[in-house]
C-alpha positions as CSV (number, residue, x, y, z in Angstrom):
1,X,58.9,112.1,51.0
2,X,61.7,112.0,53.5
3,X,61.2,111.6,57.1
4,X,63.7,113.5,59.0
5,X,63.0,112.0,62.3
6,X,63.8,108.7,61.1
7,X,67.3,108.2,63.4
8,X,70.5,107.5,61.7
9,X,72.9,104.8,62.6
10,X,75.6,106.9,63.3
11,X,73.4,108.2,66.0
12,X,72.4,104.9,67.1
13,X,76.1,104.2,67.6
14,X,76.9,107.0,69.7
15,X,73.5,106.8,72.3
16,X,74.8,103.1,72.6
17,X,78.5,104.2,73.1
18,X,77.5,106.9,75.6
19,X,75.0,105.0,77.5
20,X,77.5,101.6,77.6
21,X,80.5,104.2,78.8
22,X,78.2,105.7,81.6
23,X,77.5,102.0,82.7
24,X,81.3,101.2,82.7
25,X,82.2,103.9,84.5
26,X,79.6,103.7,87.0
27,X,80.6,100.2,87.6
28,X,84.2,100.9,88.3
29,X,82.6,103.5,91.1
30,X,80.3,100.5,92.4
31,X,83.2,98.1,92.6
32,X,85.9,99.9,94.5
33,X,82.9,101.0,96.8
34,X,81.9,97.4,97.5
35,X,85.5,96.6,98.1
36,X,86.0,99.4,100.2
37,X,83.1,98.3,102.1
38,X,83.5,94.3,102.1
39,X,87.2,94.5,102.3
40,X,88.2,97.5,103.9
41,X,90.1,98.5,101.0
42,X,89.6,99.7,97.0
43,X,92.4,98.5,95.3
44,X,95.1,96.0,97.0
45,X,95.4,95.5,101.1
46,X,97.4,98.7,102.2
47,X,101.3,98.4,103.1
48,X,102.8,98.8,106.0
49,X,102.7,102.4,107.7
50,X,105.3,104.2,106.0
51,X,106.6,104.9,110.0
52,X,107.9,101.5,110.5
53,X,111.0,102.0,107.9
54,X,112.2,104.8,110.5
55,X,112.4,102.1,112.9
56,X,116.4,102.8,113.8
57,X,116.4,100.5,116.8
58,X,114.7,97.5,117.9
59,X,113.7,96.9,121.9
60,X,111.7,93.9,121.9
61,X,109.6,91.4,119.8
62,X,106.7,89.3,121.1
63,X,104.4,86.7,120.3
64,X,101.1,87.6,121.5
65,X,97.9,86.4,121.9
66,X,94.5,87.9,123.8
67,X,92.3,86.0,126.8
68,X,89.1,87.1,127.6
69,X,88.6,87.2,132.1
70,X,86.2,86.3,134.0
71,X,84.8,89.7,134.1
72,X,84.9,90.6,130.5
73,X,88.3,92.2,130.2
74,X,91.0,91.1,127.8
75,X,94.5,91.4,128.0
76,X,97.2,90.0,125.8
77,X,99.5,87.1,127.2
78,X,102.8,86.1,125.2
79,X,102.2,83.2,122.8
80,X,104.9,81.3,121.4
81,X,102.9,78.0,120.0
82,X,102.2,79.5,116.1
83,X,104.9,81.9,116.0
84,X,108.0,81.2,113.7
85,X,109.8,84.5,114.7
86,X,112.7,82.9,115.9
87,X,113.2,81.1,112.6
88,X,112.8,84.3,110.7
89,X,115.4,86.0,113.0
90,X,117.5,82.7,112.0
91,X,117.5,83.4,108.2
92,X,115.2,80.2,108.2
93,X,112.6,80.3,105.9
94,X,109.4,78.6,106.4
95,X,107.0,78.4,103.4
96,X,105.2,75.7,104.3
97,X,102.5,77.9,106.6
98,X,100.7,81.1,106.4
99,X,103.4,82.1,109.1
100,X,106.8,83.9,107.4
101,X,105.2,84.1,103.9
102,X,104.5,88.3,104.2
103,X,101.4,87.1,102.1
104,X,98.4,89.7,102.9
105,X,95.4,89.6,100.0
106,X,91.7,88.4,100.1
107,X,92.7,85.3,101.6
108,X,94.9,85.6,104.7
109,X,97.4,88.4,106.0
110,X,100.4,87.4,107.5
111,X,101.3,89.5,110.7
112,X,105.0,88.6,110.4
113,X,105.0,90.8,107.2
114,X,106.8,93.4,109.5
115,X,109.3,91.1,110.5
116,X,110.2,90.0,106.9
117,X,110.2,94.1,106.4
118,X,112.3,94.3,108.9
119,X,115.1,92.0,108.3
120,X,115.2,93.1,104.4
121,X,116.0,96.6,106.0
122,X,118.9,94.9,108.1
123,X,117.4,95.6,110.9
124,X,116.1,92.7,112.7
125,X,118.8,91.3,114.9
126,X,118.9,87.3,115.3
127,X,117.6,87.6,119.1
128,X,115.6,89.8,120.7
129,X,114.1,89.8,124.1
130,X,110.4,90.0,125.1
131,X,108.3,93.0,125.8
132,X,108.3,93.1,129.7
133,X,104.8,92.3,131.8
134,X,103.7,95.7,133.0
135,X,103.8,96.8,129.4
136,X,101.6,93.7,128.3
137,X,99.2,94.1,130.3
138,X,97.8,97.6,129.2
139,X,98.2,97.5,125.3
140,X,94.4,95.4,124.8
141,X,93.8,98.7,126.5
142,X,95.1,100.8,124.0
143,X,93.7,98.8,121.5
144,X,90.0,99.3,122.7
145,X,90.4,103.5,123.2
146,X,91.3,103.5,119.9
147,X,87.4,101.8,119.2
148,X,89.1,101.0,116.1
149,X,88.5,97.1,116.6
150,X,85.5,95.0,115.1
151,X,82.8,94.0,117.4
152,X,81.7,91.3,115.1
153,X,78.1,90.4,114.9
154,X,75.9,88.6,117.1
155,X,77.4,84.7,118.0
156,X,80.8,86.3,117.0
157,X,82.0,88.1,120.0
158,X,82.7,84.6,122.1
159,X,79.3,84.4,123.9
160,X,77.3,81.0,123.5
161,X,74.4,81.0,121.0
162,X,71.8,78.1,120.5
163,X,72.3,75.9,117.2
164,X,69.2,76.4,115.1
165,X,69.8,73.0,113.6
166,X,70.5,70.8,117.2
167,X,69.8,73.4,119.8
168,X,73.2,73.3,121.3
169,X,74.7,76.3,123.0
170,X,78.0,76.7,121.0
171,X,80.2,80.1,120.1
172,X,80.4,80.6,116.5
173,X,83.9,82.4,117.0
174,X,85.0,86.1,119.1
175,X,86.0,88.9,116.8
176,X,88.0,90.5,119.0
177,X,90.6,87.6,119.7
178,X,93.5,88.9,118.9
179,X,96.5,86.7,117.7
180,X,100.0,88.5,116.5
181,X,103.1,90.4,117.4
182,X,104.3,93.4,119.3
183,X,107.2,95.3,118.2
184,X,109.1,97.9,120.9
185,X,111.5,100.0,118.6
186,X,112.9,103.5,118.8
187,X,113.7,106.3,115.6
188,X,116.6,108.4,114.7
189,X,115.3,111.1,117.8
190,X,115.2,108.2,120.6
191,X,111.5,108.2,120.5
192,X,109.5,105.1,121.6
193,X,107.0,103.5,119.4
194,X,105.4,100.6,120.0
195,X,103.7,98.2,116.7
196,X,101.0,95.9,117.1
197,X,100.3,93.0,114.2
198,X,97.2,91.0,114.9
199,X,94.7,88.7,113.2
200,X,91.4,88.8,114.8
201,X,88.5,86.4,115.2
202,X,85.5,85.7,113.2
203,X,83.3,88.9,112.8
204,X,81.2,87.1,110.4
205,X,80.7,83.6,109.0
206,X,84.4,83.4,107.3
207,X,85.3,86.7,107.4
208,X,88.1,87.4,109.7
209,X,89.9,91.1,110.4
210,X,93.8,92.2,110.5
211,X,95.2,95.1,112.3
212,X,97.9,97.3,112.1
213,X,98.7,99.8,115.0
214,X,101.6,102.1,115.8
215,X,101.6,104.3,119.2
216,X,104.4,107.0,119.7
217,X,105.0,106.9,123.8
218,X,105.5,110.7,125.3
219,X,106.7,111.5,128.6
220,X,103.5,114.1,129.1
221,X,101.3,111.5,128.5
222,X,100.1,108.5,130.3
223,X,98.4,107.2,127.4
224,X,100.2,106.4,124.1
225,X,99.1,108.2,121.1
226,X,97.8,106.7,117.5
227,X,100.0,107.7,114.9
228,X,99.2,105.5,112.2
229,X,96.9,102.2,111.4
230,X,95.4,99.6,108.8
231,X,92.4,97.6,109.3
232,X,90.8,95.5,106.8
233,X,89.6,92.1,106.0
234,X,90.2,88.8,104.9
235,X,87.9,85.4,104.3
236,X,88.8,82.0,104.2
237,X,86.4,80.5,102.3
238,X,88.0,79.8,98.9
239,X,85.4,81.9,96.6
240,X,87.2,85.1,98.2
241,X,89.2,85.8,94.3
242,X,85.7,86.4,93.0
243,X,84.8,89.0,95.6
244,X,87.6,91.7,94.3
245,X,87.2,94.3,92.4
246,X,88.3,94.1,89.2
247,X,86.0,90.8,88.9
248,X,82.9,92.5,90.6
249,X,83.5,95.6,88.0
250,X,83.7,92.5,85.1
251,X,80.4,91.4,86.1
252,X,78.9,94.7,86.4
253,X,80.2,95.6,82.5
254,X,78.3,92.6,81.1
255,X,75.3,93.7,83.3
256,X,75.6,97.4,82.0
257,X,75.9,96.3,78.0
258,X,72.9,94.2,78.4
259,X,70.9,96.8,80.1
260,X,72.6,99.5,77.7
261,X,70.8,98.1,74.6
262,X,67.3,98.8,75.4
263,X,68.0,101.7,77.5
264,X,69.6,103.0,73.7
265,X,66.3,101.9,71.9
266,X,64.7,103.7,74.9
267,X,66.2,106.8,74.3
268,X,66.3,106.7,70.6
269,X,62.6,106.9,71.0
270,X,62.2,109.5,73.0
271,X,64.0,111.7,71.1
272,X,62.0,111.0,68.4
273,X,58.5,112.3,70.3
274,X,60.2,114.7,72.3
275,X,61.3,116.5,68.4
276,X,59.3,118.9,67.3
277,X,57.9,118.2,63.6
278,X,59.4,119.8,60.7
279,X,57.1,122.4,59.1
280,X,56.5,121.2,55.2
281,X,56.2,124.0,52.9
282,X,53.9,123.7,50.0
283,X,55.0,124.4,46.5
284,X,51.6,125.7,43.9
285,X,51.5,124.7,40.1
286,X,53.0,127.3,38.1
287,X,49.0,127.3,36.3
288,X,47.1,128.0,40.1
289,X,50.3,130.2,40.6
290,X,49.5,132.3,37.4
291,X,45.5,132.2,38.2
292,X,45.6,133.4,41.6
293,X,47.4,136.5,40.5
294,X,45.0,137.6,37.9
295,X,42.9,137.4,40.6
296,X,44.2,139.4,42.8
297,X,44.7,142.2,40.1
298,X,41.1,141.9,39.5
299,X,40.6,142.8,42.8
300,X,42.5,145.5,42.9
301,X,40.8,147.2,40.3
């Protein structure tokens, strides 16, 4: 006799198909989350505000960096001793550093990335003066109402914390240092922006934050307004490549087809109890057919 509930392989196939497509796709959702969460991003470390290429005229550019006073404050001071600016400006190009390449990814952002925008716009002129003082000393200000900056986790906001290993007070690094560039530029209408570039400190062990912020400057306002931003992150560690995710969603397909083929046996089972049994008709002889009518017109009489 047949059994009916005995599963075929072409179902087999499709339970395994479905359940290993559920896990795939699930995966995809798990590994642009985790990016989005670990890097800032899903996909690829956002682009420039699409603002900055209606930059018509260029006030000022400035190496910056921040300093942390006595009472806590910050404000930014101008920094020349990592910038290469003026060789960009030059037409000098200057591969041998982080500084001038545009690169941003997993493993470093380059805050001169606007810059090298810039000039392939035609717009960067080969000397520019600095942002003036008064100016200066308010934008860590503007940064901070924003509340858009990492505080970094405890030992990485600049305070001294004791070494488990040698009990030394040391600081394991200050999240919100600040090291980049400020840009003062107007657009077609005369309206004055202001661009910030910045690569922060240590929030975390290796993992170090960039910033992108534009304020638009109205004369009704004291304050300048936010009109456009990127943060995310970057590590410096050289295991970073592994962390992105097209390689987390890799790993989590060779997770899913390895859990897919018992969770197929699984349900391949349970659809087998969960059926209801099919209901067996019994076919007489032709003789007991024959003898149980005579009976019955016996009966009858």
């Amino acid at each position: 006799m047949k059994n009916n509930n005995h599963p075929k392989s072409l179902w087999i196939i499709l339970t395994f198909l479905l359940t290993f497509g559920s896990s795939v796709f699930v995966g995809f959702l798990a590994s642009i989350s985790i990016s989005k969460y670990y890097w800032g991003y899903y996909f690829n470390p956002p682009e420039l505000p699409n603002q900055v290429k209606e930059f018509d005229k260029i006030l000022s550019i400035t190496p910056v960096s921040s300093i942390k006073r006595n009472d806590g404050s910050r404000i930014f001071k101008i920094d020349t001793s990592n910038s290469c600016i003026e060789e960009i400006q030059s037409g000098i190009e200057n591969p041998q550093n982080n500084c001038g390449t545009g690169k941003c990814n997993t493993e470093y952002c380059d805050h001169t990335r606007i810059i090298l925008s810039l000039n392939k716009q035609g717009k960067l002129s080969t000397k520019t003066p600095y942002i003036s003082p008064d100016k200066l000393n308010y934008l860590y200000n503007y940064l901070e109402a924003t509340e858009l900056l990492y505080q970094g986790e405890p030992g990485y906001k600049g305070e001294l914390v004791s070494d488990k290993a040698s009990g030394d007070l040391i600081s394991k690094g200050d999240g919100k240092r600040l090291e980049g560039i400020v840009i003062e530029a107007e657009d077609n209408n005369n309206q004055s922006l202001l661009f910030l570039a910045a690569n922060g400190g240590q929030v975390s062990n290796n993992h170090y934050p960039y910033y992108e912020f534009l304020f638009k400057f109205s004369d009704n306002k004291s304050t300048p307004e936010l009109i456009a931003n990127n943060r995310f992150f970057y590590e410096i560690t050289g295991f970073e490549e592994f962390f992105v995710w097209y390689f987390i969603w890799m790993f989590l397909i060779v997770i899913g087809f390895i859990l897919s083929i018992p969770m197929t046996f699984l349900l391949i089972r349970m659809r087998i109890h969960l059926k209801p049994p099919t209901p067996q008709t019994i076919s007489l002889p032709e003789n007991d057919y024959l003898l149980n009518n005579r009976r019955d017109a016996e009966n009858t009489k």
